[in-house]
C-alpha positions as CSV (number, residue, x, y, z in Angstrom):
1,X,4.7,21.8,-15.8
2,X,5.4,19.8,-18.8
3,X,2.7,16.9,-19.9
4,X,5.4,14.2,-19.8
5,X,5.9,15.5,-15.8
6,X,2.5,15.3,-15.3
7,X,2.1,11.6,-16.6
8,X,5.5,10.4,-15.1
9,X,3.2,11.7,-12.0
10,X,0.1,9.5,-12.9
11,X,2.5,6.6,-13.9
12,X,4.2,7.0,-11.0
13,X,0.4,6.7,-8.9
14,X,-0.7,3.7,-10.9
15,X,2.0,1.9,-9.7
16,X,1.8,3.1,-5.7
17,X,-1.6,1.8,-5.9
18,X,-0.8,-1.3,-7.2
19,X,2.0,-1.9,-4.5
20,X,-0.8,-0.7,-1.9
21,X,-3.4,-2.8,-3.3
22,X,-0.8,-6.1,-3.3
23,X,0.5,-5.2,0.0
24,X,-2.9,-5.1,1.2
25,X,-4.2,-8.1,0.3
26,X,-1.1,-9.8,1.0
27,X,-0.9,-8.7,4.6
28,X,-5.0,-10.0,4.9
29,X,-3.2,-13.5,4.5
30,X,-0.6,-13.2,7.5
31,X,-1.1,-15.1,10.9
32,X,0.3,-11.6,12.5
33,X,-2.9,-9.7,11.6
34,X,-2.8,-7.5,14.9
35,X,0.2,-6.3,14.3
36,X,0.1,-5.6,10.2
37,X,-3.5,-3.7,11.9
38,X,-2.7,0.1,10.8
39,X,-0.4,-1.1,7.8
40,X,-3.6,-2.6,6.1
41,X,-5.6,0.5,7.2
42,X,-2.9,2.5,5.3
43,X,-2.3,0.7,2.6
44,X,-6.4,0.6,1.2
45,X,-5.8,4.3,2.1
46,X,-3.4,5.3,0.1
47,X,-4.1,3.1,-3.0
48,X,-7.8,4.8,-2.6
49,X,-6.0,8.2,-2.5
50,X,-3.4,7.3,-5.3
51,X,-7.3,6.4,-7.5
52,X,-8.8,9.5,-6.8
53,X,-5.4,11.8,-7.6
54,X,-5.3,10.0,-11.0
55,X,-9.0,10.7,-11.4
56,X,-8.4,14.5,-10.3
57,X,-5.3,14.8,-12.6
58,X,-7.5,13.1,-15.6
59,X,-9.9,15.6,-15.2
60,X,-7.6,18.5,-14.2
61,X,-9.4,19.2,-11.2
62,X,-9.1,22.8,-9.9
63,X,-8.3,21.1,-6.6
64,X,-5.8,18.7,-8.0
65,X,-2.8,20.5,-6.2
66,X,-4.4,20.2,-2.5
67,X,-5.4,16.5,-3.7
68,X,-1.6,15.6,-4.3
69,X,-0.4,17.3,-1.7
70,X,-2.9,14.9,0.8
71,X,-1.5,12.1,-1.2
72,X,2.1,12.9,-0.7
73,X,1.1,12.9,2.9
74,X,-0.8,9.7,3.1
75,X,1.8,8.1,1.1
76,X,4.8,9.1,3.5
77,X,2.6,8.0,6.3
78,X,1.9,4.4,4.7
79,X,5.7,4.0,3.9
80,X,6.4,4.5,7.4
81,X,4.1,2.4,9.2
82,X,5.0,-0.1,5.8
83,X,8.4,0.0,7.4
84,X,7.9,-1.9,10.6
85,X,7.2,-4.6,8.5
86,X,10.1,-7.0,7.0
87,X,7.9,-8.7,4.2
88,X,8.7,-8.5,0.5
89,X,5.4,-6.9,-0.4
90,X,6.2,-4.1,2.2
91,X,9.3,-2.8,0.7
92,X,7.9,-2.6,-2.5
93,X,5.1,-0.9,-1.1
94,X,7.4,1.5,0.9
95,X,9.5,2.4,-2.6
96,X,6.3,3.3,-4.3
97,X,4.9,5.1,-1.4
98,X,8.3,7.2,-1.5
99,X,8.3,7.6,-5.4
100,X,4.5,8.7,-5.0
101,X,5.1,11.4,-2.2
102,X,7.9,13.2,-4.3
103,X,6.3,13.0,-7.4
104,X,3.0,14.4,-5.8
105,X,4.6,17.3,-4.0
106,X,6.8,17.9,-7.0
107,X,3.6,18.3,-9.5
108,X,1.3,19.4,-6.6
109,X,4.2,22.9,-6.3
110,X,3.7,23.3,-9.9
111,X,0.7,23.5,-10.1
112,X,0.5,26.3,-7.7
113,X,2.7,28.4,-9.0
114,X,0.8,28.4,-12.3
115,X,-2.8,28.7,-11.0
């Protein structure tokens, strides 16, 4: 694990939580708010999740590979339910959802195998 992999990771969380964060308050001004329901849950979810990972990487946490692999998960999970949605917001939220999960699970195997 290389420091420039392990900022590319951080990077690469700043900007899911900014996608999350947009998509989130973007969806609060729709007319469909029933239906954009779980995507909103997901999305303050996983840009909370993306805050903490930074914060845990920062710090090099000694739980920072469990906290990346949650992340990866709740980042898949936001993309998908991100992707029953057609707005603009959602598919850039989606791409940094995706980008997030691998580069979690990529940093979050690394770290394993050197603990």
């Amino acid at each position: 694990m290389t420091r420039i992999q392990y900022q590319e990771c951080i990077n690469t969380l700043i900007t899911c939580m900014d996608a999350c964060n947009y998509s989130y308050v973007s969806s609060l001004k729709e007319y469909d708010l029933a239906d954009l329901r779980e995507s909103i849950q997901l999305d303050r979810e996983c840009a909370d999740i993306c805050s903490f990972a930074i914060q845990a990487m920062t710090r090099r946490s000694p739980f920072v590979a469990e906290i990346l692999s949650l992340c990866a998960e709740i980042c898949d999970r936001c993309a998908d339910t991100s992707s029953r949605h057609k707005h603009n917001y959602c598919q850039d939220c989606i791409d940094a959802c995706r980008n997030a999960a691998i580069a979690c699970r990529m940093v979050s195997e690394a770290v394993e195998v050197y603990a």
